[in-house]
mmCIF file of the C-alpha atoms, coordinates in Angstrom:
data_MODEL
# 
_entry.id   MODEL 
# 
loop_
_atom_site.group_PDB 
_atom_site.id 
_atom_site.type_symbol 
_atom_site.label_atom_id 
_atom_site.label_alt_id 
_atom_site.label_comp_id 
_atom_site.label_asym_id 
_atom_site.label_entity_id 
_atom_site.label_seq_id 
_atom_site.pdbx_PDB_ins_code 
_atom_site.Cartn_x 
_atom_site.Cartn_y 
_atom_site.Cartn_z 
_atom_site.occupancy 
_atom_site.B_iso_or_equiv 
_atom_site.pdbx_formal_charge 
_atom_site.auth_seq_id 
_atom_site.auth_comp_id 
_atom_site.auth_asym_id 
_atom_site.auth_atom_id 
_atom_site.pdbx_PDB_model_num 
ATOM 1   C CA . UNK A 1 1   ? 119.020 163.619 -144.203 1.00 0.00 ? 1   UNK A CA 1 
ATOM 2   C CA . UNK A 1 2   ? 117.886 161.351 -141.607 1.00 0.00 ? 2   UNK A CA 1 
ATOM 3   C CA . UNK A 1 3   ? 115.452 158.402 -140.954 1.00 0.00 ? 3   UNK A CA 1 
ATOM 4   C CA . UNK A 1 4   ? 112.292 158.467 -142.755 1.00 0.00 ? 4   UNK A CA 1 
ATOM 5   C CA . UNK A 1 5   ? 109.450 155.373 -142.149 1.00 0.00 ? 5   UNK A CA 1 
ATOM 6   C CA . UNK A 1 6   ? 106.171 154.681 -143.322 1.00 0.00 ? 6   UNK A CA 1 
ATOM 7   C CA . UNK A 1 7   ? 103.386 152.873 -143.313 1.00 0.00 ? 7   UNK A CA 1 
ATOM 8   C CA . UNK A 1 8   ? 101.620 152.055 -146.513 1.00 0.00 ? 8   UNK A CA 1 
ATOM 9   C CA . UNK A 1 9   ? 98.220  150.191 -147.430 1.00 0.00 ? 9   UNK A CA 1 
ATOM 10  C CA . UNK A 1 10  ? 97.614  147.718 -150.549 1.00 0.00 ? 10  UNK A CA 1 
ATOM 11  C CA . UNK A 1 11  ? 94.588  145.565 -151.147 1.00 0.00 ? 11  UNK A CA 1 
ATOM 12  C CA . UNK A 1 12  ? 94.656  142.675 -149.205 1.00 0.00 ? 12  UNK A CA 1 
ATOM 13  C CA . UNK A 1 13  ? 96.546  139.917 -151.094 1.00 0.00 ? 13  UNK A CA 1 
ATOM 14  C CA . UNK A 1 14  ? 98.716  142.279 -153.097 1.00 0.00 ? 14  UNK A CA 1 
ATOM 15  C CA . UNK A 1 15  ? 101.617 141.608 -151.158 1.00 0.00 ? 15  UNK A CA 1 
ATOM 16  C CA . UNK A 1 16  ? 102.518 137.840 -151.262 1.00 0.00 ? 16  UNK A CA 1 
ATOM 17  C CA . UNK A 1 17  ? 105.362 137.386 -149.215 1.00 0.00 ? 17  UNK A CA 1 
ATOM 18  C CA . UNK A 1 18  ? 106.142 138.726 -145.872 1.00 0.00 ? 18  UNK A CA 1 
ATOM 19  C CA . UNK A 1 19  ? 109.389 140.383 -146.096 1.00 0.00 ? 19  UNK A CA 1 
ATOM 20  C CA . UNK A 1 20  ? 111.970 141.443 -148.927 1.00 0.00 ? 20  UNK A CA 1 
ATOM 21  C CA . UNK A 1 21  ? 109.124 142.400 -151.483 1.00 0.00 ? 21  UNK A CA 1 
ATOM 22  C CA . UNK A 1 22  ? 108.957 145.537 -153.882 1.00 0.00 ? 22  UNK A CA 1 
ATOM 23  C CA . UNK A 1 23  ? 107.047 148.578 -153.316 1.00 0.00 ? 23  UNK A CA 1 
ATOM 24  C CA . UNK A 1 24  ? 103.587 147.212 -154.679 1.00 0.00 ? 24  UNK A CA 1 
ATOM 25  C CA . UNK A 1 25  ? 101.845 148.517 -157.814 1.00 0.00 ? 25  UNK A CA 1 
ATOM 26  C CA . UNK A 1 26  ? 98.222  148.949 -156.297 1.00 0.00 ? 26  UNK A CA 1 
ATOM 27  C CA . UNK A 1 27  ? 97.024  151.990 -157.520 1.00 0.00 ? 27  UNK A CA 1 
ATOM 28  C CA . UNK A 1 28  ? 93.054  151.310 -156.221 1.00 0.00 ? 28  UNK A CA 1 
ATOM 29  C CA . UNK A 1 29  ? 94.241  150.787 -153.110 1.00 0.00 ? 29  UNK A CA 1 
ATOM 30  C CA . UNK A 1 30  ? 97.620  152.008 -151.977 1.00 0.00 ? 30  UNK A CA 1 
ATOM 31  C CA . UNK A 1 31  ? 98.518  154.703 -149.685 1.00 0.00 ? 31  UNK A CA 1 
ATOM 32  C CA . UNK A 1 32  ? 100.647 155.730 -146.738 1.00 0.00 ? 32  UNK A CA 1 
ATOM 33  C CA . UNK A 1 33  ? 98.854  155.475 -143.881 1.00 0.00 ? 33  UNK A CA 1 
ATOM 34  C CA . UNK A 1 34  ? 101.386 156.982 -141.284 1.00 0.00 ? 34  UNK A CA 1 
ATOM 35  C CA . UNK A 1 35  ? 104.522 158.571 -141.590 1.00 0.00 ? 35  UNK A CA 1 
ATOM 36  C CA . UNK A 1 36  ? 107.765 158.863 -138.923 1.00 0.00 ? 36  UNK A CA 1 
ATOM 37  C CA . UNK A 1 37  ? 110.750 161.103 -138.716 1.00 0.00 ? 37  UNK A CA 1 
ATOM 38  C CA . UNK A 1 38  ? 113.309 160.114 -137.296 1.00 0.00 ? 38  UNK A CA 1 
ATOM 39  C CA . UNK A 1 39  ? 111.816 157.381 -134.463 1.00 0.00 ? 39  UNK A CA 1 
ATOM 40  C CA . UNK A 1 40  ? 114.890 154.836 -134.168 1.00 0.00 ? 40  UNK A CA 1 
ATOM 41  C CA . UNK A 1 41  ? 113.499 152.433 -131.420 1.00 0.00 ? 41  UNK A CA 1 
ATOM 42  C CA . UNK A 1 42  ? 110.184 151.975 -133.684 1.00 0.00 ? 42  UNK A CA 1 
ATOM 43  C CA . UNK A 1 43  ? 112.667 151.346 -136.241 1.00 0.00 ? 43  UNK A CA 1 
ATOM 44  C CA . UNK A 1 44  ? 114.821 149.271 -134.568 1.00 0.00 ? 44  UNK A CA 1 
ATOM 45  C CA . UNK A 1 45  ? 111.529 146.872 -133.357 1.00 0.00 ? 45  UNK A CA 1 
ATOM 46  C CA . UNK A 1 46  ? 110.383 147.011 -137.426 1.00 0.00 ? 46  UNK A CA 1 
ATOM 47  C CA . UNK A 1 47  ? 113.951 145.248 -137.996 1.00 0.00 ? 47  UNK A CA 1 
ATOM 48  C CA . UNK A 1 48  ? 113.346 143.176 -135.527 1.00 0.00 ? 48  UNK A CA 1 
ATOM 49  C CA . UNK A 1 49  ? 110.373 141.884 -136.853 1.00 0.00 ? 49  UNK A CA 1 
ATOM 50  C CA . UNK A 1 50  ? 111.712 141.709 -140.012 1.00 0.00 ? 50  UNK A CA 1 
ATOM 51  C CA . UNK A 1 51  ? 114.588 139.313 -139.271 1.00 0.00 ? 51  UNK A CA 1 
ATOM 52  C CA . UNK A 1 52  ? 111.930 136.615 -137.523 1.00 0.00 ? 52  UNK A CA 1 
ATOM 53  C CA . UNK A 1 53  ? 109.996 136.698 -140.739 1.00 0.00 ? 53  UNK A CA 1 
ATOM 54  C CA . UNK A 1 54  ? 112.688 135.801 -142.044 1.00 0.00 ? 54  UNK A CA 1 
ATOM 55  C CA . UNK A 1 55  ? 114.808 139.052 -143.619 1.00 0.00 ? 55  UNK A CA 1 
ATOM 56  C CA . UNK A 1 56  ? 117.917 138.856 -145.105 1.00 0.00 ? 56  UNK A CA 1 
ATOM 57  C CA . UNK A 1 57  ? 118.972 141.835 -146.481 1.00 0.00 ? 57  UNK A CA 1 
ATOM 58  C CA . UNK A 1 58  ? 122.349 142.652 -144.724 1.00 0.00 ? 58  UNK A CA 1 
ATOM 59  C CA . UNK A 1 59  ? 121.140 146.449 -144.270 1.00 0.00 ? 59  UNK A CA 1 
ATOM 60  C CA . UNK A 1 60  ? 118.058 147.738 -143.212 1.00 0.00 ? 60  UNK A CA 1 
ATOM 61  C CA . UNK A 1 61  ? 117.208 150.114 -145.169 1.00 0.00 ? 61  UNK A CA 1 
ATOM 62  C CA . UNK A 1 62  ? 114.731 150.568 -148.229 1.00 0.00 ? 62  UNK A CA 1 
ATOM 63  C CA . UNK A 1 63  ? 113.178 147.201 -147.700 1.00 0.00 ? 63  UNK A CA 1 
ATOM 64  C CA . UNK A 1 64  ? 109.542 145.995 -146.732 1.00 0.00 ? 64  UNK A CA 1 
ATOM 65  C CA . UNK A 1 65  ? 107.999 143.885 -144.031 1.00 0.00 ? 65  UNK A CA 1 
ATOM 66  C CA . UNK A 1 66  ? 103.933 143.662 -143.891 1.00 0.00 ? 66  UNK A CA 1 
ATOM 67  C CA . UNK A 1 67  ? 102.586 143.624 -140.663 1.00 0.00 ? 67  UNK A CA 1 
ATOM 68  C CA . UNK A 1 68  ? 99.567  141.491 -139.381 1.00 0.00 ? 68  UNK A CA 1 
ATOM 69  C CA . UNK A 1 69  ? 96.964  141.935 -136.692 1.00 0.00 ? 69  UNK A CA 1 
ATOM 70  C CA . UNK A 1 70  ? 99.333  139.782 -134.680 1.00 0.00 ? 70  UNK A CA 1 
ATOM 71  C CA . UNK A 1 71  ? 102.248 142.202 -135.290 1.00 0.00 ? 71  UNK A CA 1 
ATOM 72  C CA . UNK A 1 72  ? 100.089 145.522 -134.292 1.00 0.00 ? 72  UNK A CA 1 
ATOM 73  C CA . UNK A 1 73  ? 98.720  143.428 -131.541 1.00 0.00 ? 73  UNK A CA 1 
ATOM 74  C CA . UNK A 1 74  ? 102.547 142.904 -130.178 1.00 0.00 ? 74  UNK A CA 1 
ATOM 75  C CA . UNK A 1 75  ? 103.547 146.588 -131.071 1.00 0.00 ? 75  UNK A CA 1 
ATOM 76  C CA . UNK A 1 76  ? 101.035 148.173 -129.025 1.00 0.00 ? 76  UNK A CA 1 
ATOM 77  C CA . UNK A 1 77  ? 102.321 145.847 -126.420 1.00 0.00 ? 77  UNK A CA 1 
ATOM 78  C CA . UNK A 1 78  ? 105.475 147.027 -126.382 1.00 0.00 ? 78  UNK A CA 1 
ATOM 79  C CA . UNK A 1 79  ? 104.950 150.280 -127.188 1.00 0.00 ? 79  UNK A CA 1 
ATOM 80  C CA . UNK A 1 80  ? 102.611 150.693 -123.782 1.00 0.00 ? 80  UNK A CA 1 
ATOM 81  C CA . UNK A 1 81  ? 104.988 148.759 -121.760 1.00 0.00 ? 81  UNK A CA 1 
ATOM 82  C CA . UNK A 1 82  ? 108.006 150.506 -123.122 1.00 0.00 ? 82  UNK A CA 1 
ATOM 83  C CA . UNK A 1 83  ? 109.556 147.843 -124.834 1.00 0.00 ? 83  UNK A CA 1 
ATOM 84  C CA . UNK A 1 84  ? 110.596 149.277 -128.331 1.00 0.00 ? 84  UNK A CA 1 
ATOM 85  C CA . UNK A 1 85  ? 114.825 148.735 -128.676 1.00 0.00 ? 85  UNK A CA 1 
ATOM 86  C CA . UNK A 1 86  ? 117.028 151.090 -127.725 1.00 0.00 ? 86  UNK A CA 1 
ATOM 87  C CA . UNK A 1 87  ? 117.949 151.929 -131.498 1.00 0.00 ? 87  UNK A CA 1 
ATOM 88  C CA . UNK A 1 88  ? 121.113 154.064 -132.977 1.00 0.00 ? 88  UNK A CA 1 
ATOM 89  C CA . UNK A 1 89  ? 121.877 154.990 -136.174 1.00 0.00 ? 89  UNK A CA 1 
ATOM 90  C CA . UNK A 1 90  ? 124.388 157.861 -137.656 1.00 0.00 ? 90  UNK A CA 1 
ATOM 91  C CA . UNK A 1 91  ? 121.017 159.545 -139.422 1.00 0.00 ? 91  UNK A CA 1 
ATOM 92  C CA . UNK A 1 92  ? 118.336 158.367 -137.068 1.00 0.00 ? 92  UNK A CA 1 
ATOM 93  C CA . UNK A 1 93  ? 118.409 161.118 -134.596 1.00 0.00 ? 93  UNK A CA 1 
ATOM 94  C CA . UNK A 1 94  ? 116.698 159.607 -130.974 1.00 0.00 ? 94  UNK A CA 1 
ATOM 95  C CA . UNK A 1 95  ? 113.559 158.292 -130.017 1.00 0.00 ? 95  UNK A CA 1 
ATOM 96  C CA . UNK A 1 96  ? 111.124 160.839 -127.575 1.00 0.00 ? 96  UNK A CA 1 
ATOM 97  C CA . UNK A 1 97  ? 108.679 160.177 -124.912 1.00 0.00 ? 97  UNK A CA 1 
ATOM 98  C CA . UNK A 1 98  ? 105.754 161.815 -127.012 1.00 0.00 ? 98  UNK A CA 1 
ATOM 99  C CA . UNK A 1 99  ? 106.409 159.425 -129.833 1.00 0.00 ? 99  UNK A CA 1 
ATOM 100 C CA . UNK A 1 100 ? 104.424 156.901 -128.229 1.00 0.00 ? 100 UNK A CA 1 
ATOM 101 C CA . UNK A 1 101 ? 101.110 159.110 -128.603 1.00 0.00 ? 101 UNK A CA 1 
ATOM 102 C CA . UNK A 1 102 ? 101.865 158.763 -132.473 1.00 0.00 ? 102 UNK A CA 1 
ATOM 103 C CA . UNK A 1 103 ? 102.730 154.957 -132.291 1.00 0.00 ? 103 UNK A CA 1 
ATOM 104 C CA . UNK A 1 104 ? 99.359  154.319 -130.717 1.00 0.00 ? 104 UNK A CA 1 
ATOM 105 C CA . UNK A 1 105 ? 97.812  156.361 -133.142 1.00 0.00 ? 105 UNK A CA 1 
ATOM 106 C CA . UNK A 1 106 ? 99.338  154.166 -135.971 1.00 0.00 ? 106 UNK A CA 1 
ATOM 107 C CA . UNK A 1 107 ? 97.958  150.888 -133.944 1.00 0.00 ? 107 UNK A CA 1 
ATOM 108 C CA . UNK A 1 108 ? 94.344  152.113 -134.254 1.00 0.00 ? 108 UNK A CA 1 
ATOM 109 C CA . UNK A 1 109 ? 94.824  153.335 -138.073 1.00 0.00 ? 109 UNK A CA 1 
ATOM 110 C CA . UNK A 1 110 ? 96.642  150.423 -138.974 1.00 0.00 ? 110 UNK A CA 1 
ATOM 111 C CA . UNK A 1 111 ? 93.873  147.839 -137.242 1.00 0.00 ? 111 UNK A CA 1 
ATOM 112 C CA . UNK A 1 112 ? 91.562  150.362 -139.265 1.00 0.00 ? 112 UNK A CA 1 
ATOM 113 C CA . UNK A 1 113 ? 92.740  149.506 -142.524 1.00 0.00 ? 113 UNK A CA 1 
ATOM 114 C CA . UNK A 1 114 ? 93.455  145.721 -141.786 1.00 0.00 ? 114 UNK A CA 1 
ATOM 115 C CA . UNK A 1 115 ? 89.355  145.338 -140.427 1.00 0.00 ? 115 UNK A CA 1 
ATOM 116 C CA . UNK A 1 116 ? 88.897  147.420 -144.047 1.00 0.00 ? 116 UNK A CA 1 
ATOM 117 C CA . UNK A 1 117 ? 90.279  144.326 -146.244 1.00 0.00 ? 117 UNK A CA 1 
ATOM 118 C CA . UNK A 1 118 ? 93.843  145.908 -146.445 1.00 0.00 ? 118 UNK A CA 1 
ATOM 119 C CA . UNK A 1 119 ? 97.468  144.619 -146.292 1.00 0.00 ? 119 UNK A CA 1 
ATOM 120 C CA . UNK A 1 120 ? 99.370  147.281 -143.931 1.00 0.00 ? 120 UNK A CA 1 
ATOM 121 C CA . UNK A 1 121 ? 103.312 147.287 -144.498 1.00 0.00 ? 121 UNK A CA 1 
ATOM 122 C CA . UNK A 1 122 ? 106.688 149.236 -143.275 1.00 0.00 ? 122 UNK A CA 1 
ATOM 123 C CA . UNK A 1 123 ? 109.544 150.776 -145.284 1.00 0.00 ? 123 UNK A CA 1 
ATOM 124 C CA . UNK A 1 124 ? 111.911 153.234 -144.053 1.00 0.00 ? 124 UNK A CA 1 
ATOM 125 C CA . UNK A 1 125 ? 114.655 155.195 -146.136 1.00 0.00 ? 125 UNK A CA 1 
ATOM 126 C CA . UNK A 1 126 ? 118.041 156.725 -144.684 1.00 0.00 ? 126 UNK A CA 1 
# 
């Protein structure tokens, strides 16, 4: 048990709202594009970012939140300047310095696949 997050692609325009939708049905062009175990701060910034959209699931957990060029923009940001929230959780073990490598990594896949004419979105499962 513990956290698991992703990041999944869909054809740009599948996904219609910013926050709270399902799990789209895109088989051309859906797939997880990065996967986390167990990264709470990352986490913790996602539901951050998921609350100014506009969120309001009470819990989050199993819920979506696409993320824009502006978004990746910001999370490299923070990530470089060590800004991701200090983030605890009874299954989401603690953040490590050599996550960062693999956050980066994300930014330049998920730009990738946003310059490629797709939507990029998070989901996590505890």
């Amino acid at each position: 048990m513990g956290l698991d997050m992703y990041a999944f692609t869909v054809r740009k325009g599948v996904i219609t709202e910013a926050v709270d939708f399902d799990h789209p049905e895109d088989e051309e062009g859906q797939g997880e594009l990065h996967y986390w175990r167990k990264h709470p701060n990352l986490h913790g910034w996602m539901e951050d970012l998921y609350r100014n959209k506009g969120g309001k699931e009470p819990v989050f957990n199993c819920v979506n939140v696409q993320l824009t060029e502006e978004d990746i923009d910001k999370l490299e940001e923070d990530v470089k300047n060590d800004k991701l929230p200090k983030t605890e959780g009874f299954f989401f073990g603690q953040s490590q310095p050599e996550d960062k490598e693999g956050d980066l990594e994300f930014v330049k896949q998920a730009r990738e696949a946003i310059n490629d004419g797709y939507d990029v979105y998070y989901s996590s499962w505890w």
